[in-house]
Short mmCIF file of the C-alpha atoms (twelve columns), coordinates in Angstrom:
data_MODEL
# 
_entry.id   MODEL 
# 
loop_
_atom_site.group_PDB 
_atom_site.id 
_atom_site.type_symbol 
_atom_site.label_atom_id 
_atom_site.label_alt_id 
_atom_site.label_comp_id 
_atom_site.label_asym_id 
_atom_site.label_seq_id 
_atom_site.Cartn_x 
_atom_site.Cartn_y 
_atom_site.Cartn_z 
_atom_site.pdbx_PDB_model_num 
ATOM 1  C CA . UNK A 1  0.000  0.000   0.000  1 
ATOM 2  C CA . UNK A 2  1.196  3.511   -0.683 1 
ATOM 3  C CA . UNK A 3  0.383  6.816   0.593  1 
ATOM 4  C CA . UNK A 4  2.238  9.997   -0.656 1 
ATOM 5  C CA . UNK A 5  5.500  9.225   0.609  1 
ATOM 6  C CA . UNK A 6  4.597  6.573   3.257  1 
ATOM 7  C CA . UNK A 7  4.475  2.918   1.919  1 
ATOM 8  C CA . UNK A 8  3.080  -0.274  4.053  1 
ATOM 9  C CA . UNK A 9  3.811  -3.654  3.657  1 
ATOM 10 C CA . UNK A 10 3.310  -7.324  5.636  1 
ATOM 11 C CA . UNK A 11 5.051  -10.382 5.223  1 
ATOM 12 C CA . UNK A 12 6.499  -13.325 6.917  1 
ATOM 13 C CA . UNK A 13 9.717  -13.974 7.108  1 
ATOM 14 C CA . UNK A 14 10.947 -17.391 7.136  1 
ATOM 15 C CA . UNK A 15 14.250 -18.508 8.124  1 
ATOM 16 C CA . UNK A 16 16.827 -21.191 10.028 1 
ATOM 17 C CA . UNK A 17 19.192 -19.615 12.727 1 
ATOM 18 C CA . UNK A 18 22.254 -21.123 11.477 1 
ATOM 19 C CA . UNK A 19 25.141 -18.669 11.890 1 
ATOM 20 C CA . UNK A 20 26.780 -16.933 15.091 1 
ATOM 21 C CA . UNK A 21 24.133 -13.785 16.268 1 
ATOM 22 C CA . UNK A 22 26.076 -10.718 17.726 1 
ATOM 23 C CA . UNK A 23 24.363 -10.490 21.367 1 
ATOM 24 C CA . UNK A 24 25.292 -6.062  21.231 1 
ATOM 25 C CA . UNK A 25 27.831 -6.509  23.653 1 
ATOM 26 C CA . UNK A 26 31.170 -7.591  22.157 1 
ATOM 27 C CA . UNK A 27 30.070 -11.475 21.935 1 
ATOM 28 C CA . UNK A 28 27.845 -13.915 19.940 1 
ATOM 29 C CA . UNK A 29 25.019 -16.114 20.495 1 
ATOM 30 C CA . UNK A 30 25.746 -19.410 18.930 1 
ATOM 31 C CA . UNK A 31 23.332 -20.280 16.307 1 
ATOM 32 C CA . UNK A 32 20.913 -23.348 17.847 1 
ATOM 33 C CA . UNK A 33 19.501 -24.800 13.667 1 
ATOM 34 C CA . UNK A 34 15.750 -23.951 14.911 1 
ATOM 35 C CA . UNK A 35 13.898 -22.635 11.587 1 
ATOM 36 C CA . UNK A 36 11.432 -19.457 12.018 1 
ATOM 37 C CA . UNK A 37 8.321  -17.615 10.737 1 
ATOM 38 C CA . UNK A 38 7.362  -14.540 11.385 1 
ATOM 39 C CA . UNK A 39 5.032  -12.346 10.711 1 
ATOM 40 C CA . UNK A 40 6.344  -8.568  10.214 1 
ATOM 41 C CA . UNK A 41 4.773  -5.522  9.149  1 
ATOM 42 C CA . UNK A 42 6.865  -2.189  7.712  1 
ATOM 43 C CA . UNK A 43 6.634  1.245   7.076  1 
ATOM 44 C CA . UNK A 44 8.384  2.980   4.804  1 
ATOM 45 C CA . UNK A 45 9.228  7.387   4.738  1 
ATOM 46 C CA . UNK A 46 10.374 8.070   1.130  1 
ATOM 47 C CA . UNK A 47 11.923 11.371  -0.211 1 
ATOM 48 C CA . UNK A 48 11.171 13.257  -3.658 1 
ATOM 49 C CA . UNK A 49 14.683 11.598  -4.854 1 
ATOM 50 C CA . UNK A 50 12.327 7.671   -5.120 1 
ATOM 51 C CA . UNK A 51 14.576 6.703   -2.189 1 
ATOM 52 C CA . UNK A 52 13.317 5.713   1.575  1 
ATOM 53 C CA . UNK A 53 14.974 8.300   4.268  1 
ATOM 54 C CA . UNK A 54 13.356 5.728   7.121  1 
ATOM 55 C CA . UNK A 55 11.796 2.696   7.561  1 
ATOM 56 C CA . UNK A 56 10.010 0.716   10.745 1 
ATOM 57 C CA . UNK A 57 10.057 -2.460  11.335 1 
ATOM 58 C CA . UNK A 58 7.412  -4.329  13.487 1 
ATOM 59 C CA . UNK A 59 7.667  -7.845  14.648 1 
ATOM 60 C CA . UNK A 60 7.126  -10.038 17.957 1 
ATOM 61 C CA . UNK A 61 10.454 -10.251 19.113 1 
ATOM 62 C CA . UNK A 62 9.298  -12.881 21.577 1 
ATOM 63 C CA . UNK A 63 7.564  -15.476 19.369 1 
ATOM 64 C CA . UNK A 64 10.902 -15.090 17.358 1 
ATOM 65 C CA . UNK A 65 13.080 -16.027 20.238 1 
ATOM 66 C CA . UNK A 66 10.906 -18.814 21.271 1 
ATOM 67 C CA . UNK A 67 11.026 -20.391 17.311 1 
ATOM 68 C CA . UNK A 68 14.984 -20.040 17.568 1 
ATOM 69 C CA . UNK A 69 15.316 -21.468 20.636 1 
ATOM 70 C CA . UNK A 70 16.322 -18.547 23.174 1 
ATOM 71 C CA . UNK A 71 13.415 -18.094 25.243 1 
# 
């Protein structure tokens, strides 16, 4: 869907956790195989040059953990 300069899109993403995760402190989480699927929904800002100046990305971060085995 598109608005002006706003654009709005869902999906799922699908994936397998199968490579080392950087945790945001210096280290990794080491990747546990689990496969995932996720619904998502974004929003995108776009400028007059066709290009997006921000996006947001919505998720639920805790159904994700729980599919790839860290919660």
């Amino acid at each position: 869907m598109a608005k002006d300069e706003l654009t709005a899109v869902t999906g799922v993403a699908h994936g397998t956790f199968s490579r080392p995760m950087p945790d945001g402190k210096g280290g990794f989480i080491q990747p546990t195989g689990k496969k995932f699927s996720i619904n998502f929904a974004t929003v995108g800002i776009w400028n007059r040059q066709g290009t997006m100046d921000e996006e947001f990305l919505f998720y639920d971060q805790l159904t994700w953990n729980r599919q790839i085995g860290l919660a």
